[in-house]
MMTF fields as JSON, N, C-alpha, C and O atoms, coordinates in Angstrom:
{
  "mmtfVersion": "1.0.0",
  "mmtfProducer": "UNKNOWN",
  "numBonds": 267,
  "numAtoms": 268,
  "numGroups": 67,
  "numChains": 1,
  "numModels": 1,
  "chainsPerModel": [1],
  "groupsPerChain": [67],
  "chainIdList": ["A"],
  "bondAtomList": [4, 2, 8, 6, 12, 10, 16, 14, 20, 18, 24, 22, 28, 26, 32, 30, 36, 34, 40, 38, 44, 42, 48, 46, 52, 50, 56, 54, 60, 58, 64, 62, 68, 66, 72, 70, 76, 74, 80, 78, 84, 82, 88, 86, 92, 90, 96, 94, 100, 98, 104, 102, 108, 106, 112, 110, 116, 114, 120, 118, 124, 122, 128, 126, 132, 130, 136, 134, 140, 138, 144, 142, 148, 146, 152, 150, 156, 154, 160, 158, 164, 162, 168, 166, 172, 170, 176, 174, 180, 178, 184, 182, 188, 186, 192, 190, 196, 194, 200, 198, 204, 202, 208, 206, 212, 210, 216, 214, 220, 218, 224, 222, 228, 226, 232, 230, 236, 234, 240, 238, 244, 242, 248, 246, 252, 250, 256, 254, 260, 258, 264, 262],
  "bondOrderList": [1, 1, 1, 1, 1, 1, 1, 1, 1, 1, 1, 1, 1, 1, 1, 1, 1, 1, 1, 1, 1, 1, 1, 1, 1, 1, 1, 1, 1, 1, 1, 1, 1, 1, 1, 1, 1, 1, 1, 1, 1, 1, 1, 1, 1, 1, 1, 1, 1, 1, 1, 1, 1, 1, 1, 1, 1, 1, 1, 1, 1, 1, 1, 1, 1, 1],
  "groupList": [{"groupName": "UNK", "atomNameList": ["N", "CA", "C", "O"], "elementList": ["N", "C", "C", "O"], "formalChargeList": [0, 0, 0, 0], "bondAtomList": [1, 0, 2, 1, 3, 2], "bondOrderList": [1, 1, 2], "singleLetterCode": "X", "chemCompType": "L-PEPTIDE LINKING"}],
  "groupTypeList": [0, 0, 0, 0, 0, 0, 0, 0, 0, 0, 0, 0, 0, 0, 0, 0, 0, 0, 0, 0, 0, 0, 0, 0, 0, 0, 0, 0, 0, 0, 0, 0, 0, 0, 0, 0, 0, 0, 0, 0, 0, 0, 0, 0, 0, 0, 0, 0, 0, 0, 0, 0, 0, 0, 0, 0, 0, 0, 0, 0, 0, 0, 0, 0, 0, 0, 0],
  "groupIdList": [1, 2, 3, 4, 5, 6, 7, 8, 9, 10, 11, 12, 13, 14, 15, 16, 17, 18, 19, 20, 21, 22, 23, 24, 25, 26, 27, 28, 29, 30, 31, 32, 33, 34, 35, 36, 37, 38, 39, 40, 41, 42, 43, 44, 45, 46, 47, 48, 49, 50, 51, 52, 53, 54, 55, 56, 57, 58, 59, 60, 61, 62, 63, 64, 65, 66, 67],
  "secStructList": [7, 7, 7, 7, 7, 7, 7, 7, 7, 7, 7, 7, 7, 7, 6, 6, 7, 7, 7, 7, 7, 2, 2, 2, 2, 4, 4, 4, 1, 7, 7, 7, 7, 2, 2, 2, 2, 6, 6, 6, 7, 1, 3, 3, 3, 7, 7, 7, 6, 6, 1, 7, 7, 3, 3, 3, 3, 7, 1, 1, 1, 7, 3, 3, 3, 3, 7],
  "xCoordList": [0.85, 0.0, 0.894, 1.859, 0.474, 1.457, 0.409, -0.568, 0.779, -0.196, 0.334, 1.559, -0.246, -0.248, -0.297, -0.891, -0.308, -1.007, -0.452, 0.667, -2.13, -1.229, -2.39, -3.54, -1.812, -2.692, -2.717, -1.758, -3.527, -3.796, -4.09, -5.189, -3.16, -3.126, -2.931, -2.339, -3.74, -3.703, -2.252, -1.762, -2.136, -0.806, -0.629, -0.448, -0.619, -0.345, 0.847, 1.676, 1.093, 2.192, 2.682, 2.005, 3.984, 4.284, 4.985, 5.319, 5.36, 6.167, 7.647, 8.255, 7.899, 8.884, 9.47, 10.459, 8.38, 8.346, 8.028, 7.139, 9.345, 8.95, 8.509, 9.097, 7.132, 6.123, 6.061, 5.561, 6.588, 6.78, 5.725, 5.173, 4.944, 3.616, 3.883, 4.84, 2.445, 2.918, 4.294, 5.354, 3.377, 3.938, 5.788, 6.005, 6.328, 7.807, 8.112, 9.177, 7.496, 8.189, 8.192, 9.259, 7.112, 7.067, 7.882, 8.089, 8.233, 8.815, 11.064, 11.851, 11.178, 12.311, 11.939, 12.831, 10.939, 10.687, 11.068, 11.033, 11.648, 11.703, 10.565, 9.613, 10.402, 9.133, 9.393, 10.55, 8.523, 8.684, 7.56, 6.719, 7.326, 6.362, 5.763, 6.404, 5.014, 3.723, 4.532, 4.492, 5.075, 4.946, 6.555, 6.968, 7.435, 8.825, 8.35, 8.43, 8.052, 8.002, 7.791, 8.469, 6.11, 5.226, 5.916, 6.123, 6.299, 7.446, 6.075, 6.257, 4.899, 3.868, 3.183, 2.344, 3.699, 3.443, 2.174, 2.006, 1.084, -0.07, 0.761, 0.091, 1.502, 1.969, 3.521, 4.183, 3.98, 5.426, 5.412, 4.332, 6.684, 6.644, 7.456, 8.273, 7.408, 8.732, 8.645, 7.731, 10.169, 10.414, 11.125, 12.061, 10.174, 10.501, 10.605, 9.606, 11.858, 12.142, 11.824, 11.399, 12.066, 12.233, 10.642, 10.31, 9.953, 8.35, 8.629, 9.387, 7.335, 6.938, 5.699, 4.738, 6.013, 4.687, 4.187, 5.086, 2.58, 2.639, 2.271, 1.444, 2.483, 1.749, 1.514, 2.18, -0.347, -1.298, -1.794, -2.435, -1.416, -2.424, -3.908, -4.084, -4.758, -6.364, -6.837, -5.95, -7.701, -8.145, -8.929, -8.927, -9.608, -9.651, -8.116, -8.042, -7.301, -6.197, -5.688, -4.827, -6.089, -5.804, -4.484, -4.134, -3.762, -3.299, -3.387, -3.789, -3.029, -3.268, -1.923, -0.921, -1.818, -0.583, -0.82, -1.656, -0.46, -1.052, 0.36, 1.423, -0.008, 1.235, 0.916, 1.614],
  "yCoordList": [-1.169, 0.0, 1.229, 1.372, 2.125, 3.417, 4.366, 4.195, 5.743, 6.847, 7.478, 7.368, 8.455, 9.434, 10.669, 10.252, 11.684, 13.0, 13.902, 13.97, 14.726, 15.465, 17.079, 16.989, 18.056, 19.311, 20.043, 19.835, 20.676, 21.899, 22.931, 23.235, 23.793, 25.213, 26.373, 26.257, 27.205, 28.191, 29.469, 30.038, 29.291, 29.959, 31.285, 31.046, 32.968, 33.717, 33.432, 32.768, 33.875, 33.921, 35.756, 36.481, 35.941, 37.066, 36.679, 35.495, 37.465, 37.031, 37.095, 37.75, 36.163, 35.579, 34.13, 33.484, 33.846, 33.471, 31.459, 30.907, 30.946, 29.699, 28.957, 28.926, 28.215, 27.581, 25.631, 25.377, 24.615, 23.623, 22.971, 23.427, 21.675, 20.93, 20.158, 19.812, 20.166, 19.581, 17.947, 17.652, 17.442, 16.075, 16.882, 15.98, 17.242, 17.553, 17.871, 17.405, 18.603, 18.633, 17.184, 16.753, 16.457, 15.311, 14.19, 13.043, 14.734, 13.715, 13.395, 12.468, 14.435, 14.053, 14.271, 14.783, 13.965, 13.797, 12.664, 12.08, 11.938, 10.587, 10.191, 10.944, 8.499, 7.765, 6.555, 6.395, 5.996, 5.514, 4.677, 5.139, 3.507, 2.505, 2.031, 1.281, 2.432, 2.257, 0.619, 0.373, -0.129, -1.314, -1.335, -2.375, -0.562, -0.834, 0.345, -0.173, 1.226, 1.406, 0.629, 0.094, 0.63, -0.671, -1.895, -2.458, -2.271, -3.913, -5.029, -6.011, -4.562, -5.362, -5.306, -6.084, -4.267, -3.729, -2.841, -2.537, -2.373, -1.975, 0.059, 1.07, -0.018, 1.517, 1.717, 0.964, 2.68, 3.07, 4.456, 5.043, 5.109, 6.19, 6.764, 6.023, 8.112, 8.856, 10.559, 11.251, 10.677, 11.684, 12.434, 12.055, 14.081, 14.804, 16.021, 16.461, 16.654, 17.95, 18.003, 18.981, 16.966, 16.801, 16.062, 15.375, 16.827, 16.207, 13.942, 13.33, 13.697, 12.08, 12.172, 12.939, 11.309, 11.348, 10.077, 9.251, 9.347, 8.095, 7.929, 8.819, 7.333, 6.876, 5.082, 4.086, 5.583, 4.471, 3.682, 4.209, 2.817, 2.198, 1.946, 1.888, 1.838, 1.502, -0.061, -0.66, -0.365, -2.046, -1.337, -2.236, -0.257, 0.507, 0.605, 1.072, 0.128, 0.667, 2.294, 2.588, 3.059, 4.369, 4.406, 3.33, 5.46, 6.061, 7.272, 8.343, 7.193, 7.828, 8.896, 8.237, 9.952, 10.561, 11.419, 12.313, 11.348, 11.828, 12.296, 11.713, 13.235, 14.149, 13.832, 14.333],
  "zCoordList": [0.0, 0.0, 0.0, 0.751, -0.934, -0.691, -0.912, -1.64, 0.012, -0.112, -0.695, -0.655, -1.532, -2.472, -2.345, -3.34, -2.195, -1.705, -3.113, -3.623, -3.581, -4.533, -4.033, -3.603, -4.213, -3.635, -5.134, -5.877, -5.467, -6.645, -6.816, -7.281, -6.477, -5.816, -7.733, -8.805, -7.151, -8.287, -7.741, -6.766, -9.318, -9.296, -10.066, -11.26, -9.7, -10.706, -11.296, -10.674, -12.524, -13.487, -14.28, -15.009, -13.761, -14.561, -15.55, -15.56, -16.54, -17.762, -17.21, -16.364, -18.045, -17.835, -17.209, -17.553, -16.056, -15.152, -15.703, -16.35, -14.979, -15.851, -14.65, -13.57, -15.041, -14.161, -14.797, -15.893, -13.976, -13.751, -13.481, -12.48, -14.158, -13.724, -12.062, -11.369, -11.991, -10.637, -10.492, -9.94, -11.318, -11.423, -11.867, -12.676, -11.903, -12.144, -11.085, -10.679, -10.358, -8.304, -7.668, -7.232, -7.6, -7.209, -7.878, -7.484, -8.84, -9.911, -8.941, -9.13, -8.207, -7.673, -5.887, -5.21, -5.361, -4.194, -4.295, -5.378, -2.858, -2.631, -2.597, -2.803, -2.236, -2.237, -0.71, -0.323, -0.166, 0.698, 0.913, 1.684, 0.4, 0.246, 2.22, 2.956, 2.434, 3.559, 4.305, 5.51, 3.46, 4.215, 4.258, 4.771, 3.902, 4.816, 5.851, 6.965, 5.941, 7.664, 8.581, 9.458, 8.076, 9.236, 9.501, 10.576, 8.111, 8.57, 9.244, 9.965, 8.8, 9.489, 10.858, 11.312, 11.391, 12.542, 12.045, 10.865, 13.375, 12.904, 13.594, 13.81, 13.659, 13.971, 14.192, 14.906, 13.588, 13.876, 14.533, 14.601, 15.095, 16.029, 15.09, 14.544, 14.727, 13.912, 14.793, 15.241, 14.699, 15.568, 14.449, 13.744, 14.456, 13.537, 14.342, 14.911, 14.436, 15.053, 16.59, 17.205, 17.003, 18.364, 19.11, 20.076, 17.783, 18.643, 17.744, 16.992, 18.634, 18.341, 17.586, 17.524, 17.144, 15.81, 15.709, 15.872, 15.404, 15.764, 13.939, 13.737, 12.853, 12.096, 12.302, 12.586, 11.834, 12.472, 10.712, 9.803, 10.76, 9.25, 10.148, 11.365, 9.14, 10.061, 9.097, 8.489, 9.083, 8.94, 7.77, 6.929, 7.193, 5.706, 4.584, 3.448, 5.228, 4.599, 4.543, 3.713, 5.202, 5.233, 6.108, 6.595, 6.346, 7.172, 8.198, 7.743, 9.607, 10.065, 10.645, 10.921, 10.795, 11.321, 12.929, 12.803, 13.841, 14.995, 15.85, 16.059, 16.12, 17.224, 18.808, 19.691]
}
């Protein structure tokens, strides 16, 4: 299972100005497939900037992210 997230934000444009599709930003984001975190576990803990973070898979297949 891997989640996806894509957002679609309106963008002014001045001339000149060179404007990139979304899919080309995402296109060199890393990727990180849902099931090497979990490793089969129903939750992992990730610590980002000092805070704990729990991500939760649910029995829908969703994910959950909780501080």
């Amino acid at each position: 299972m891997q989640a996806t997230l894509s957002l679609t934000t309106a963008r002014r444009v001045t001339a000149g100005q060179t404007v990139l599709p979304d899919h080309a930003a995402t296109a060199q984001a890393p990727s990180v497939n849902s099931e090497a975190l979990l490793r089969g576990q129903k939750f992992v803990t990730i610590v980002h900037n000092g805070a704990t973070y729990r991500l939760q898979a649910t029995k829908l297949g969703k994910l959950i992210l909780t501080k």
